[in-house]
N, C-alpha and C positions, 0 to 999 in steps of 0.2 A: 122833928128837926134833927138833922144829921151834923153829930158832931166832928166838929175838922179833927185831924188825926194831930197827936199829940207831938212836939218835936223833942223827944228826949236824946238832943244831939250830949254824947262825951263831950264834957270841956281836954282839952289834950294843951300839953301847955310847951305852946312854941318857943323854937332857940332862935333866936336871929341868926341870918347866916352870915358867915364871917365876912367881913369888908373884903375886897379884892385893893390890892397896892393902890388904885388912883381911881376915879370914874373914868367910863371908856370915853375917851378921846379928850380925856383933859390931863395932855401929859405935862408932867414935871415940868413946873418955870423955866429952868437949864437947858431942857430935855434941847432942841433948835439948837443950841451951841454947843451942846456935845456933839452932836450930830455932825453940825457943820463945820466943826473941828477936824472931825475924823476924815470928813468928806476933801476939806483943802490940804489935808496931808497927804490922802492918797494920792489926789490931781500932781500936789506936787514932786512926790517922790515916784512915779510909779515910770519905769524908764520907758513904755512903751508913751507916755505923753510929750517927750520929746519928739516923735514920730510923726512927720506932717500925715501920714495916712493912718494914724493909729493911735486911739487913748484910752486909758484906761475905763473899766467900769466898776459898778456897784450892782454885785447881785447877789444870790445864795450864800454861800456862809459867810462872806465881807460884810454883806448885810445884818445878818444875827449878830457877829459878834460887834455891830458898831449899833446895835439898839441896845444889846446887853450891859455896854456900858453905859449908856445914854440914860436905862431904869436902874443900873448899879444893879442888875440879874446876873444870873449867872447861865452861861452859854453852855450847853450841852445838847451839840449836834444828834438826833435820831433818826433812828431809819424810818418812825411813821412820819417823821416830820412835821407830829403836832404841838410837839414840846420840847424845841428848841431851843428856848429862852424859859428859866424858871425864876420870880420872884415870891417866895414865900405860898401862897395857896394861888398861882395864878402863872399859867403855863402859855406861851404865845409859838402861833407858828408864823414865819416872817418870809412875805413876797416881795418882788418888785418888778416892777415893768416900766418898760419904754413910752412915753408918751411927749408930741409936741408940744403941747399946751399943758402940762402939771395942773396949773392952777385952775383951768377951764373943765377939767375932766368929770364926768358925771356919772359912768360906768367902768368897770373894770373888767375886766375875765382871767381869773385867779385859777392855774394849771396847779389842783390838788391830789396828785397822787394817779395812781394805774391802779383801777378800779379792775380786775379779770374774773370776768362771770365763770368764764371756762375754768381759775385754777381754783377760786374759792368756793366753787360751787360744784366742781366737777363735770360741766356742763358744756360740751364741742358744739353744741345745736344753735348755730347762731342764724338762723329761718325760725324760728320762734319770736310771736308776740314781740313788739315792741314794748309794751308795757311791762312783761313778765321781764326783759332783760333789764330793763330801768328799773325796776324795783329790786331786782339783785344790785344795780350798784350801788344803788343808795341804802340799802344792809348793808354793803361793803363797810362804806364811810360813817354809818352809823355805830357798827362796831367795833371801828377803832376809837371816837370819840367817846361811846358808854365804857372799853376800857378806861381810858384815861382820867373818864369823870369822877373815876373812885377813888384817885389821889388827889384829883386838882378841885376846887369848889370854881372855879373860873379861869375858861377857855377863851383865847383871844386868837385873832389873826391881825399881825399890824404889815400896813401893805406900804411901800415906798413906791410912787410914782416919779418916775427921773425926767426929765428933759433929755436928747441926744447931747446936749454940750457938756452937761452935770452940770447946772448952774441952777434951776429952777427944781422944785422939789414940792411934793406933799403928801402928807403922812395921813394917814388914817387907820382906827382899831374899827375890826366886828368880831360881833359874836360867834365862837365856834359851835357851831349846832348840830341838834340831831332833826335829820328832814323826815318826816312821815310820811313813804310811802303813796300814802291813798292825798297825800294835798299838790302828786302833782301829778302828771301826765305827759307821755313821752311818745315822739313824730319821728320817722326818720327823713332826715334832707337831701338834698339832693345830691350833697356829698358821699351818700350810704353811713352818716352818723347817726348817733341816736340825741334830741333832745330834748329835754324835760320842760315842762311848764308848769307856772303855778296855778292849780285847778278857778280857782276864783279868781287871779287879775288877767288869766292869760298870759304874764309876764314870762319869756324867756330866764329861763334861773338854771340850767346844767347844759353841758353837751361832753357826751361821752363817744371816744372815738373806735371802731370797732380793731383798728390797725394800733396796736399798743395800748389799746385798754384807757388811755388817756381820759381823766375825770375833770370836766374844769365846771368852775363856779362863777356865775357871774352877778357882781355884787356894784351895788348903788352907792355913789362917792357920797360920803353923810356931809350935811349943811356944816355939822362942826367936825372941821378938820383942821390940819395945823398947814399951811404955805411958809415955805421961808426960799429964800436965794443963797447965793454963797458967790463971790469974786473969786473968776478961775486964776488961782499964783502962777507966778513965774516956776516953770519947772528947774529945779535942783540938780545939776549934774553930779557926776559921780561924785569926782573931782570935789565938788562942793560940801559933800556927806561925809564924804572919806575924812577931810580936812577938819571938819567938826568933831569928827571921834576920835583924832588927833591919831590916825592910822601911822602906825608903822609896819615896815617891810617886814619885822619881826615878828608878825603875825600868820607870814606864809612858811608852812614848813615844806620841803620836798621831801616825800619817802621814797626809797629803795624799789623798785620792781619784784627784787626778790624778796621772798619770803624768810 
């Protein structure tokens, strides 16, 4: 009789890993009204909204610094732009995009960074494999988030989907990850881009452009997300701002030309 092999596994005695600030996509009770605070100030201060051909927006760093207050983070714009927003062990990068229906949305395609096979790899041969270049970008992105991963224990991406009027809105976090190579597989279209798939749903998930290097990701709107509106204000003239800060003339100096 052949005896089964023995399992003399180490006991090894685990740490739990630190909580991250909130679970993903159950923000802060408040979180909607700081938001939408931030949002009908801009609408109503911003002088291009008096403009029948022109009103203001919400994107890149307006964006950050009005979720950074929204989690009480603290905002420090970077050049990878993964860590944007810090709250304690939990680092976020913050998108947004245009969409007519907010609430209806079910996919997103989130523009992450310039991925260049050519600078970070040294590599001008771009008549090579599809697969081998794909696999260079996603090193690329991989090794900026294994950086990161050594300060932060949890990487987020929180995406703001706007309406064209700014009135409609929804917010959703994912996870920043690292993608493995060999789970996907990459076509080029008829564009001459490259895109990635994932090996087992077939699911389009990248497309990297060969004209700037362009990395986008495209990511699935989760069932729990947050929807809210906001009521677009009466825009504020100058007139009306000046008047509140109880503005005097005595605040303009004129200086001299000469030196």
């Amino acid at each position: 009789m052949t005896e089964s092999p023995q399992k003399n596994h180490p006991r090894i005695r685990t740490v739990a890993r630190v909580p991250p600030p909130y679970p993903l996509n159950h923000f802060p009770s408040d979180f909607a009204l700081k938001v939408g605070k931030e949002i009908v100030y801009i609408l109503a201060t911003d002088p291009l909204g008096a403009l029948r051909d022109k009103q203001p927006d919400i994107e890149g760093r307006v964006w950050e610094r009005i979720f950074s207050i929204a989690v009480n983070g603290q905002w420090k714009p970077s050049n990878v732009g993964l860590d944007d927003i810090i709250l304690g062990n939990c680092a976020w990068s913050a998108k947004t995009l245009k969409q007519n229906k907010p609430f209806e949305s079910s996919k997103v395609r989130l523009i992450s960074g310039r991925n260049s096979s050519a600078y970070s790899f040294n590599e001008r041969n771009m008549q090579r494999k599809p697969q081998t270049i794909g696999n260079e970008v996603l090193a690329i992105w991989n090794e900026r988030v294994e950086n990161l991963r050594a300060r932060y224990a949890h990487m987020r991406t929180v995406v703001l989907i706007k309406s064209p009027a700014l009135t409609e809105f929804t917010v959703f976090e994912t996870e920043t990850l690292i993608y493995p190579p060999d789970k996907f597989y990459w076509e080029m279209n008829k564009r001459n881009n490259l895109e990635g798939y994932d090996v087992r749903t077939k699911e389009h998930r990248f497309t990297w452009q060969f004209s700037g290097s362009q990395f986008t990701v495209i990511e699935p709107v989760p069932a729990k997300r947050l929807r809210f509106s906001v009521r677009r204000p009466p825009h504020l003239s100058a007139e009306t701002v000046l008047e509140k800060m109880r503005f005097d003339s005595s605040w303009i100096k004129v200086h001299s030309g000469k030196s």
